[in-house]
C-alpha angles and dihedrals in degrees: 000000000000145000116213126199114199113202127181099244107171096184090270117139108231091055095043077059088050098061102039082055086046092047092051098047091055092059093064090056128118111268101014131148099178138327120227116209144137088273106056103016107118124220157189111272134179142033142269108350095336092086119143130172115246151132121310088225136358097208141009105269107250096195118057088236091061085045084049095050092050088048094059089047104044084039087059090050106099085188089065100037108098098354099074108356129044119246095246082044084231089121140029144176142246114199111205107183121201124226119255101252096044087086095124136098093248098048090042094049089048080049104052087043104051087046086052090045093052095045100043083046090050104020108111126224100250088057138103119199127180121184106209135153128091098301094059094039086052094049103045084046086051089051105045087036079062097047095048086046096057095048102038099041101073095041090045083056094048087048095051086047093046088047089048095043090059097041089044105028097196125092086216092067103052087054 
């Protein structure tokens, strides 16, 4: 079960930056196992024989030319494309995973908050982020179940004692 947040990234570096301090941030939220991004993905680096597994990058770029320089390569990596980032690298992805035992509506709905309330604090003007996947879909179907609920309950009970009262027509018998 994960929540993923999909956020327009461009290459540029204030907004690489963006998404590692996301990133970071998420993993401090309630319920979570472990949180995929740029900034903490690990890949295959190297040629030839000399090949090691690593970060994809150790820090956000802070010049457009090293944003540049990330883009082509993330952009060659066919495990990325379309996976995390998408193929025009105006969007990518940042997979936040929940724990097994936070299947519930109350932990999935302190999850999905706290993941609004990080993006909405770090999210820059020029953004736009979008929280999707099973958790978010179950919380938002919870709330508005609630809400329907609320409002519907108690009009769905005077039309079942209106209908009994004219089928009936005691009060007697309603009771």
């Amino acid at each position: 079960i994960g929540t993923v947040a999909m956020v327009e990234v461009r290459m540029l570096p204030e907004l690489l930056a963006m998404v590692e301090e996301m990133t970071r941030e998420f993993e401090s939220a309630p319920h979570v196992h472990r949180v995929i991004s740029l900034s903490n993905i690990s890949v295959a680096q190297g040629t030839g024989t000399d090949v090691h597994i690593g970060p994809l990058m150790d820090d956000a770029p802070e010049t457009q030319s090293e944003a540049e320089k990330l883009g082509r390569r993330v952009l060659d990596d066919p495990l990325l494309v379309p996976n995390l980032v998408s193929a025009n690298s105006k969007a990518t992805a940042i997979l936040v995973e929940l724990d097994g035992e936070s299947n519930d509506f109350i932990a999935k709905s302190a999850h999905i908050n706290a993941l609004r309330e990080i993006s909405s604090r770090l999210k820059l003007p020029s953004t736009k982020i979008r929280i999707a996947g099973a958790p978010a879909v179950d919380e938002i179907f919870y709330r508005l179940s609630y809400h329907d609920s609320v409002l519907f309950g108690p009009l769905i009970l005077l039309v079942v004692l209106i209908s009994t009262l004219v089928v009936f027509r005691r009060w007697t018998a309603i009771l």
